[in-house]
C-alpha positions as CSV (number, residue, x, y, z in Angstrom):
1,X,47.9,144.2,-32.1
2,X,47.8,147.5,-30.4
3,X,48.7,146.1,-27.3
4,X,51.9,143.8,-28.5
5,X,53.6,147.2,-30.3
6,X,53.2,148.9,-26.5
7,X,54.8,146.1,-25.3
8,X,57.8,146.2,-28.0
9,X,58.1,150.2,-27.4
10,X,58.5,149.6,-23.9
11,X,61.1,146.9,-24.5
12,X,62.8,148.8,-26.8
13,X,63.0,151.8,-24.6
14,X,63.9,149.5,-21.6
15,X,66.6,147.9,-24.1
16,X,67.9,151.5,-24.7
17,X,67.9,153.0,-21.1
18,X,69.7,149.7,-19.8
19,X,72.7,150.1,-23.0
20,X,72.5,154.1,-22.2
21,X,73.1,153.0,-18.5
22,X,76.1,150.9,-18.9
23,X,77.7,153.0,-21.1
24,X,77.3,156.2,-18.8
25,X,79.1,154.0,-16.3
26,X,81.7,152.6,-18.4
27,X,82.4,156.2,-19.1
28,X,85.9,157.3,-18.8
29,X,86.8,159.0,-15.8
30,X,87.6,163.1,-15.8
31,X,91.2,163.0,-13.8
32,X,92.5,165.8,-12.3
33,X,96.2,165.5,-11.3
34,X,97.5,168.0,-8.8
35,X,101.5,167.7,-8.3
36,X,102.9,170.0,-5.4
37,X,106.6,170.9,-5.5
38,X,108.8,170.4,-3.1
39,X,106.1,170.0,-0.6
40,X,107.4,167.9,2.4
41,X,105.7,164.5,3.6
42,X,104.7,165.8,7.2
43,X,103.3,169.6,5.6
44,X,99.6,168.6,5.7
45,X,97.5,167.7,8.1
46,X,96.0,164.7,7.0
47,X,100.0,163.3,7.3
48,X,100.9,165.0,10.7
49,X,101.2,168.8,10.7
50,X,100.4,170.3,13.4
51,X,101.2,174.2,12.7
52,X,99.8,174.2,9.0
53,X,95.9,174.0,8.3
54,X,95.1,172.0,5.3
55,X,91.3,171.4,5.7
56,X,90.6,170.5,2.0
57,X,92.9,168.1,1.3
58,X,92.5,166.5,5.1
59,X,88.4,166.4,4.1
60,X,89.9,164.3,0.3
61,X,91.6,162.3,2.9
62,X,88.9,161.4,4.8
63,X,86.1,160.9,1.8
64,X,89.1,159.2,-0.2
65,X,92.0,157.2,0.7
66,X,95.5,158.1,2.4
67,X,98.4,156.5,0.8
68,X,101.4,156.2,2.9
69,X,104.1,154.4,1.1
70,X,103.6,156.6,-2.2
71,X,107.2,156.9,-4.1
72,X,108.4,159.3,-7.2
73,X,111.6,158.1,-9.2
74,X,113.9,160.3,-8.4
75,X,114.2,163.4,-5.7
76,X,114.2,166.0,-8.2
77,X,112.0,168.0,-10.1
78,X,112.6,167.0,-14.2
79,X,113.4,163.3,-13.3
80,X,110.2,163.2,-11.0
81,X,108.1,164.7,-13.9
82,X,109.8,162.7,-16.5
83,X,108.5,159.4,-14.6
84,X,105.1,160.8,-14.0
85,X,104.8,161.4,-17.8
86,X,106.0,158.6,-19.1
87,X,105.6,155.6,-16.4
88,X,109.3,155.3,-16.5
89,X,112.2,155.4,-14.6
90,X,113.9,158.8,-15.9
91,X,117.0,157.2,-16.5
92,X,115.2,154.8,-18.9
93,X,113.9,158.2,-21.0
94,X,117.4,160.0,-20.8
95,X,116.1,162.9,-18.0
96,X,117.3,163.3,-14.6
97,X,118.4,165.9,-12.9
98,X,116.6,169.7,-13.3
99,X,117.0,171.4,-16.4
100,X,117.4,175.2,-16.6
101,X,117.0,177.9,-19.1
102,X,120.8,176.5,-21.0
103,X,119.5,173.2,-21.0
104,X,119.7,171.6,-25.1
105,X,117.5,168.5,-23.8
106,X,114.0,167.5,-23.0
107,X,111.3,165.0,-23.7
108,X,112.3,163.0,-26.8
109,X,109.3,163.3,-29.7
110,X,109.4,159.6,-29.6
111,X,108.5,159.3,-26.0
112,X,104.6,158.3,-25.5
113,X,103.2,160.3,-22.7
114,X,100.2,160.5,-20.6
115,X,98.0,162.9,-21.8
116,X,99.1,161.7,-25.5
117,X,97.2,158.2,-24.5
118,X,94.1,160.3,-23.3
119,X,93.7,162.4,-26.4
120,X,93.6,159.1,-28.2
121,X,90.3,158.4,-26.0
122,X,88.9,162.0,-26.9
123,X,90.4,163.8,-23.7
124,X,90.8,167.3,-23.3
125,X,94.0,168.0,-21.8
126,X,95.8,170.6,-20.2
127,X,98.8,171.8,-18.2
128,X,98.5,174.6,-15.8
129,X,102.0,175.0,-13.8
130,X,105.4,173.8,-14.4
131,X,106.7,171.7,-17.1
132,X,110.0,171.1,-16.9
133,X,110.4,168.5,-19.4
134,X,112.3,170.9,-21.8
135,X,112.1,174.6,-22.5
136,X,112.7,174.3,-26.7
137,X,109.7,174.9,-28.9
138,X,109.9,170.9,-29.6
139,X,110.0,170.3,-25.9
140,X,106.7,172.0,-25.4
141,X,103.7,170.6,-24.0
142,X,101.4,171.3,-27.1
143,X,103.6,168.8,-28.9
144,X,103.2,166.1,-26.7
145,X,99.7,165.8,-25.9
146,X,98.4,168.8,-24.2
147,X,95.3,171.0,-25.6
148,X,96.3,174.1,-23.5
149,X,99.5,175.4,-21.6
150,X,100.0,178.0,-19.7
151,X,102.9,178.7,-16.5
152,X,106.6,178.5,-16.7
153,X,108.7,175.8,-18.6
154,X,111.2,175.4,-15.0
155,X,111.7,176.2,-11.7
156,X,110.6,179.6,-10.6
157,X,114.2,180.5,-9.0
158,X,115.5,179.7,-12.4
159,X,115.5,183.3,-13.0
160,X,116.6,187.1,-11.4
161,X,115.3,185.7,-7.9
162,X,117.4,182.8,-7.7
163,X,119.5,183.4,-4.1
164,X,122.7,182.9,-5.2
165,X,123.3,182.8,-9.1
166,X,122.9,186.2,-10.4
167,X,123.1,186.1,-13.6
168,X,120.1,184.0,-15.2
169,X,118.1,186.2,-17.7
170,X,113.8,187.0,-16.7
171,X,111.8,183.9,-16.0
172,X,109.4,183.4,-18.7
173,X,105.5,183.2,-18.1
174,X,104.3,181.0,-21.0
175,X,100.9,180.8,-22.9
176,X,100.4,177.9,-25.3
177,X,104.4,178.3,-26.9
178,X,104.4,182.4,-26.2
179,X,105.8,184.4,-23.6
180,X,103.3,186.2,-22.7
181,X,105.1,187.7,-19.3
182,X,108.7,187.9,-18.2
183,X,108.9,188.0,-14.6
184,X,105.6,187.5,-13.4
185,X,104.4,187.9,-9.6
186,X,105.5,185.0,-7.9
187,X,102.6,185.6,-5.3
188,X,100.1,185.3,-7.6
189,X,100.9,181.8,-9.2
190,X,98.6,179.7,-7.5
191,X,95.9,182.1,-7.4
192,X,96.2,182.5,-11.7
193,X,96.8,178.8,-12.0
194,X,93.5,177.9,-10.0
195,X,91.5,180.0,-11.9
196,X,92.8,178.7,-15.5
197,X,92.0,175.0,-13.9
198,X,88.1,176.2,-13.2
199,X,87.8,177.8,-16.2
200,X,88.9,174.7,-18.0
201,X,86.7,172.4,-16.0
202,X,83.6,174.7,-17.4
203,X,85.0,174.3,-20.9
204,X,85.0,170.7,-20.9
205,X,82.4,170.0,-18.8
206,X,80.7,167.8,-21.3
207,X,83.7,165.1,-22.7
208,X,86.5,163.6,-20.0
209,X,88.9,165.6,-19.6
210,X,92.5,164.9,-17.9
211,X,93.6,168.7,-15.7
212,X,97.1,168.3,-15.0
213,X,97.9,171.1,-12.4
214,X,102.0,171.1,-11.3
215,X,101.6,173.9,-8.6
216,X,105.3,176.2,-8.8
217,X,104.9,176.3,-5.1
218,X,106.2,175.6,-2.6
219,X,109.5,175.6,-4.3
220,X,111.8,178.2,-3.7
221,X,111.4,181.4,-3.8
222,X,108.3,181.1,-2.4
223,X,105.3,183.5,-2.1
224,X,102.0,183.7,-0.6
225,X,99.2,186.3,-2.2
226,X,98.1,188.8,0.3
227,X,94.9,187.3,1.6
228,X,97.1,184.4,3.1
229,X,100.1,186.7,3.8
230,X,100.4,185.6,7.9
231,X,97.6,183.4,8.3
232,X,99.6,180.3,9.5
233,X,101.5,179.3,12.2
234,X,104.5,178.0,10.1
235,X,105.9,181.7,8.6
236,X,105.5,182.9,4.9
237,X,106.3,178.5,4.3
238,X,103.1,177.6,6.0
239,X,101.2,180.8,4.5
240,X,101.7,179.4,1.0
241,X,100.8,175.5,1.6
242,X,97.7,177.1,3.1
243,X,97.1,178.9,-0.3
244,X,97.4,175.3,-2.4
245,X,94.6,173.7,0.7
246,X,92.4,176.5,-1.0
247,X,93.1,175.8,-4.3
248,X,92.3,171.9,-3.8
249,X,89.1,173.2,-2.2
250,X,88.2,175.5,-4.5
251,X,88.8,172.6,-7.9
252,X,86.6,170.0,-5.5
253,X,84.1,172.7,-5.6
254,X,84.0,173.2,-9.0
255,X,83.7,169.8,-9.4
256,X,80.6,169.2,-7.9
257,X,78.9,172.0,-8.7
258,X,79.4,170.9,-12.5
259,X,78.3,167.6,-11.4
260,X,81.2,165.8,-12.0
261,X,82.7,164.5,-8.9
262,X,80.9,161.4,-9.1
263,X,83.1,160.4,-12.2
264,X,86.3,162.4,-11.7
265,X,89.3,161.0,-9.7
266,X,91.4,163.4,-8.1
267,X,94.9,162.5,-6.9
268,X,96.7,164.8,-5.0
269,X,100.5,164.7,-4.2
270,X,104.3,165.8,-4.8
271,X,107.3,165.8,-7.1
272,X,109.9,164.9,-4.2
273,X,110.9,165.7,-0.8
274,X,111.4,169.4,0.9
275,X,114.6,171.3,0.2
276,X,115.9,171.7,3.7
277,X,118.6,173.5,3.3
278,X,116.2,176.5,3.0
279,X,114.9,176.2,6.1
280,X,112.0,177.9,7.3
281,X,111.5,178.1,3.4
282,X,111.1,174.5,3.4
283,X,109.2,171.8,4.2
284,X,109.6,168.8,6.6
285,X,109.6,164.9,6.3
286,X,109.0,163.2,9.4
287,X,109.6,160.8,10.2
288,X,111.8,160.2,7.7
289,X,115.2,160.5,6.9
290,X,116.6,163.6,4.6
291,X,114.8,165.4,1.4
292,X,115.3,166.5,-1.8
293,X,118.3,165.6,-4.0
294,X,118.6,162.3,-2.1
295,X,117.2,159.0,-2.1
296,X,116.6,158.8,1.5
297,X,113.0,158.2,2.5
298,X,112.8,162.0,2.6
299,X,113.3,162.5,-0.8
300,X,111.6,160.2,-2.9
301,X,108.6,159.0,-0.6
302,X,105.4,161.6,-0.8
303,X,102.1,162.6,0.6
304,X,99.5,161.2,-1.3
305,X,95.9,161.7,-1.4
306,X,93.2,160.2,-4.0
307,X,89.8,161.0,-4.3
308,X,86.9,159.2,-6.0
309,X,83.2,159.1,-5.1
310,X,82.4,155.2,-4.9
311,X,85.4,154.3,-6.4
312,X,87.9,154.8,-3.8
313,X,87.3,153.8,-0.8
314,X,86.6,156.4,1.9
315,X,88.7,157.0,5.3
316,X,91.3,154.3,4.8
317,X,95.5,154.9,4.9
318,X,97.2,152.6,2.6
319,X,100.5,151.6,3.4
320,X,101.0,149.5,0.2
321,X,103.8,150.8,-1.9
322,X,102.6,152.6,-5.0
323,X,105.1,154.6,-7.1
324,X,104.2,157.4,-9.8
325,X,105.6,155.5,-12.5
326,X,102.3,153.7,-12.0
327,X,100.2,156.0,-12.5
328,X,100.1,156.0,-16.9
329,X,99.7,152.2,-16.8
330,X,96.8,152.4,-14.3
331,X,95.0,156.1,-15.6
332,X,95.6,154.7,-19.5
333,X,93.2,151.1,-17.9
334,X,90.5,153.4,-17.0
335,X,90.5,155.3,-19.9
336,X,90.6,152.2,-22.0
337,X,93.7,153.5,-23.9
338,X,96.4,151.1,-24.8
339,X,100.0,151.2,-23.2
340,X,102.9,152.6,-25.1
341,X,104.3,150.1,-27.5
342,X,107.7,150.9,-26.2
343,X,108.5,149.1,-22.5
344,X,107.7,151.1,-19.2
345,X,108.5,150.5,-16.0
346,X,105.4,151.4,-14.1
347,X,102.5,148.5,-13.4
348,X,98.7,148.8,-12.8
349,X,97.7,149.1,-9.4
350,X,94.1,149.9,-9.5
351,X,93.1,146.4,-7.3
352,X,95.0,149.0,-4.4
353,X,93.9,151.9,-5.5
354,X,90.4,150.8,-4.9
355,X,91.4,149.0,-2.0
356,X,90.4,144.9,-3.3
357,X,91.1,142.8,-0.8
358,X,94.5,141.4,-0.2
359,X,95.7,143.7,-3.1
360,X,99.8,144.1,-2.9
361,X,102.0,145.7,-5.0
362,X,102.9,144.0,-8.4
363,X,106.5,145.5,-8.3
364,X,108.9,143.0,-6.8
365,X,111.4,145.9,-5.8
366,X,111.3,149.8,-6.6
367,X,114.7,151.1,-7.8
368,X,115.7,154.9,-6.5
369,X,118.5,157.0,-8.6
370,X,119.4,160.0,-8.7
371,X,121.1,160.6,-11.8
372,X,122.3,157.7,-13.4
373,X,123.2,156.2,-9.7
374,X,121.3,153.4,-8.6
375,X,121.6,154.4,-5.1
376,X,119.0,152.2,-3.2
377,X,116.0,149.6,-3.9
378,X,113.1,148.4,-2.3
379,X,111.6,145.1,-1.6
380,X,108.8,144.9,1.0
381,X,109.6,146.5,4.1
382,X,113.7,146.2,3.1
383,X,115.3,149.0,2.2
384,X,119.3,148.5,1.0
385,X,121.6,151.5,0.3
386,X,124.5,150.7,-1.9
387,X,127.8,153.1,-1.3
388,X,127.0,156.5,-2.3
389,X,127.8,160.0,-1.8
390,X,124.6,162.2,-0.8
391,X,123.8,165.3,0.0
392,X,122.8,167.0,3.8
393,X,122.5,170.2,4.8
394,X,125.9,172.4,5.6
395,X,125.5,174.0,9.2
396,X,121.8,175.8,10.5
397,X,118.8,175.6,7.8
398,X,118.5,179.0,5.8
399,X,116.5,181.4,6.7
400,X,114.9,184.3,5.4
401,X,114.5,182.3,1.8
402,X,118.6,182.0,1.8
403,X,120.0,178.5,2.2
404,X,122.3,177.5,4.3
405,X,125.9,178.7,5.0
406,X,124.5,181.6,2.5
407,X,127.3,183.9,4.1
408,X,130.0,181.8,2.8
409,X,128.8,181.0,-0.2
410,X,130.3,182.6,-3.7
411,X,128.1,183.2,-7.1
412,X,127.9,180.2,-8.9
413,X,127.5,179.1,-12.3
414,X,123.4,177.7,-12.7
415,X,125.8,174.9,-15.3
416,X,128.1,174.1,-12.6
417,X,126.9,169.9,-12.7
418,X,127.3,167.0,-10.4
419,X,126.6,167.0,-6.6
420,X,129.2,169.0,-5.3
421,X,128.0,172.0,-8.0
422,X,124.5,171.4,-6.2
423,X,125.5,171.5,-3.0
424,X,127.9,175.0,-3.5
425,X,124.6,176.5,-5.1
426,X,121.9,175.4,-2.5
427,X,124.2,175.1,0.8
428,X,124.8,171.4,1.4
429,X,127.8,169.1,2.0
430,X,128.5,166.2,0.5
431,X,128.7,163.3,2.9
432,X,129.3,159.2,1.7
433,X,126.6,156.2,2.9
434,X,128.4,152.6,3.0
435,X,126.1,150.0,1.5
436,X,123.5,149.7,4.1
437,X,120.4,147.5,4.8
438,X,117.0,149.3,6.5
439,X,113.7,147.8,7.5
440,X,111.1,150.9,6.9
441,X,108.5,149.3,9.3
442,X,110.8,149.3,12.1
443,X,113.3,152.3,11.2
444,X,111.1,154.5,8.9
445,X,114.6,157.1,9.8
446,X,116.7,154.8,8.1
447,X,118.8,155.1,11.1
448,X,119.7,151.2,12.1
449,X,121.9,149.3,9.6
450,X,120.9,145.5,9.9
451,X,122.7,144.4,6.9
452,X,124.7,141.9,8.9
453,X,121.9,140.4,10.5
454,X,120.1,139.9,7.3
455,X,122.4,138.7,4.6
456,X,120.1,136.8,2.8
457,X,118.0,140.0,2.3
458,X,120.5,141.8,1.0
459,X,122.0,139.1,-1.4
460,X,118.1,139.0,-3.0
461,X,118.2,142.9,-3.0
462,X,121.5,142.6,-4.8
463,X,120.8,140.3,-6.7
464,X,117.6,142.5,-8.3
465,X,119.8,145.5,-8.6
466,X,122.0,143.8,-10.6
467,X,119.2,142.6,-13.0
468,X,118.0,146.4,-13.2
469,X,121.9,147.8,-13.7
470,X,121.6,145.7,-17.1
471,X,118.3,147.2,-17.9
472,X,119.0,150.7,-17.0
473,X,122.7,151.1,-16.3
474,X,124.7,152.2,-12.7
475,X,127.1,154.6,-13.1
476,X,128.2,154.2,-9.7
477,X,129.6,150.6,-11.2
478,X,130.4,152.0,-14.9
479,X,127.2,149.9,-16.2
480,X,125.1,150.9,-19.2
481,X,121.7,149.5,-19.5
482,X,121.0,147.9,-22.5
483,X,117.1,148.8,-22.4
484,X,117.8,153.4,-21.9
485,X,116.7,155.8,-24.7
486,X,117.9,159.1,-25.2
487,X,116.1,162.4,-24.7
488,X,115.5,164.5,-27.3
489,X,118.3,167.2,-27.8
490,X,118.5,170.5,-30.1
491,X,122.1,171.0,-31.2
């Protein structure tokens, strides 16, 4: 009798190890998101540079995988976020464009977002860094799914050190929905932001947690703290991209000293392209053609970086188009968190996230706007342009953090809209594209028009744009999708 209770002891405690077991690896994963901004396709080493040293995120690189066709939405910062958050196309959620410190808009309350699906799964979640999805008390982040807040509600020259415009009132440094700062050191952003992300990885140590850190640099102006002031061979530009490697280095840390790595993915990359027209202020984004504020390869296509122990495969490049729009759909899987009841453009791509064989993208084309223009698509390695005014940078790059043709330029109005009030503000020209057709292996520039020797590509192309103008709308042919919400607004 003795013997036989051993016996059901031990296979009661072998019953309970093996349940504790499987549930400690069906676990949610921890995610830490880091979104760069403004940071240029060819700024780290891992994806070319040669004068700026990024050892931290080249070592993710190597112990995680590369991805090389990694797109965002649209080539500017609220769109790009708005997509991110959401897993839609901005247009879809009534946000493109960058809002500012007169902007009446932002996130609508109805809009599902990510960290909103991770609370649901018992996340802790928090935002250190730019928001930008609306700078109204019902915009904030603590009212749509974020624990803790603390940076600035939009970009860091939307304030007294914008170049041009001279009249916007202090940039606001914000804590939870407080401004706790007005004006803040620029130079120290990354620094305080870094610390904030450690100190909430020690919080939360014990439940998943989702860190979402939108670094303010290196958008203009831009700022380096004194211990990196000079240290790289790209100018001040270089300096500060140097300071974010240290910041990725330092979270990885963290990580594993807590013991988390092991279940924590880490994906590392940026809201858009570089703004060139600041020049040695800016980034670069070859091989590719243009950068911010257009849909050129240089503006919407991104370094990207993702790191899981065991999970993602180590030391590959993935050339497999993934968009950020996928991102909710695929981080909500892992969490085990249903999808927002209201449609969404992005798709789950975890089968190439963790590199399954023969794993290809479940998008049959990826649209680019900017605005409400649906300026190009993507299908495969094609590429087509339809007719579209875009913007390219007026005369010699900026230097000295000034944009270009900052001589002739006149104060501007931070309302002034449309692309020509962009390029007046920021030192561009407007310049026109005729519909055009690119194959991105062979021209990754965007520099040979084969649309004649491929008309049957381009009539498919065409033919899927025309199915998305329905769904979202084209004002460049007066169409209004029949599937777009509105943001929220405050009258």
């Amino acid at each position: 009798m003795f013997t036989l209770l051993r016996w059901l002891v031990l296979v009661l405690s072998l019953t309970e190890f093996t349940l504790l077991a499987a549930a400690a690896n069906d676990a949610p994963p921890n995610i830490v998101l880091i979104f760069a901004d403004d940071l240029g396709y060819s700024d780290l080493g891992c994806f070319g540079a040669k004068d700026i040293r990024t050892p931290s995120i080249d070592r993710l690189a190597k112990e995680g995988t590369r991805f090389t066709s990694f797109y965002v939405s649209q080539p500017v910062c609220t769109a790009s976020r708005a997509s991110l958050m959401t897993g839609c196309y901005a247009n879809r959620v009534g946000l493109s464009g960058a809002l500012n410190h007169t902007s009446k808009v932002g996130i609508h309350a109805d809009e599902v977002l990510l960290p909103e699906l991770l609370q649901q799964r018992g996340y802790a979640t928090a935002i250190f860094g730019k928001w930008h999805l609306g700078h109204r008390p019902e915009f904030s982040p603590l009212r749509h799914g974020f624990n803790e807040f603390i940076g600035i509600p939009y970009s860091n020259d939307n304030g007294p050190l914008h170049p041009v415009v001279k009249t916007i009132p202090s940039l606001p440094w914000i804590n939870g929905e407080k401004t706790a700062e007005l004006d803040p050191d620029q130079s120290q952003f990354t620094g305080r932001l870094t610390e904030h992300a450690i100190q909430f990885l020690e919080r939360h140590r014990d439940q998943p947690f989702f860190l979402y850190l939108p670094h303010i640099m290196p958008h203009v102006p831009i700022f380096a703290s004194q211990k990196y002031k000079g240290c790289s061979a790209r100018g001040v530009y270089g300096d500060v991209v140097e300071e974010l490697d240290q910041s990725v280095g330092t979270i990885i840390g963290a990580l594993k000293w807590l013991g988390l790595e092991d279940n924590t993915l880490v994906i590392f990359t940026s809201d858009n392209g570089p703004f060139l027209s600041y020049g040695e202020h800016a980034g670069t984004a070859k091989p590719f053609r243009e950068g911010k504020l257009t849909t050129f390869e240089g503006g919407v296509r991104t370094p990207c970086v993702m790191w899981w122990p065991k999970k993602i495969p180590a030391g590959r490049t993935c050339d497999e188009p993934v968009a950020s729009i996928d991102l909710l759909p695929t981080l909500a899987k892992l969490a085990g968190s249903p999808l927002p009841k209201k449609p969404i453009d992005g798709l789950d791509v975890w089968p190439i996230l963790s590199g399954q064989p023969d794993a290809r993208t479940p998008h049959e084309s990826l649209l680019f706007y900017s605005g409400d223009d649906l300026q190009a698509i993507r299908g495969g390695d094609w590429k087509l342009h339809f007719t579209h005014d875009y913007l390219t940078v007026s005369g010699p790059p900026g230097r000295g953090g000034k944009p270009a043709n900052f001589e002739n330029m006149k104060p501007k109005s931070i309302e002034e809209s449309g692309i020509r009030g962009i390029a007046s503000r920021h030192g561009y020209e407007v310049r026109r594209i005729e519909q055009s057709l690119f194959n991105l292996k062979d021209d990754p520039g965007e520099s040979r028009d084969v649309a004649k020797q491929h008309r049957q590509v381009v009539r498919r192309l065409e033919s899927l744009a025309e199915k998305a103008r329905a769904d979202l709308g084209d004002s460049l042919t007066n169409r209004r999708g029949n599937r777009v919400r509105t943001a929220g607004r405050v009258d």
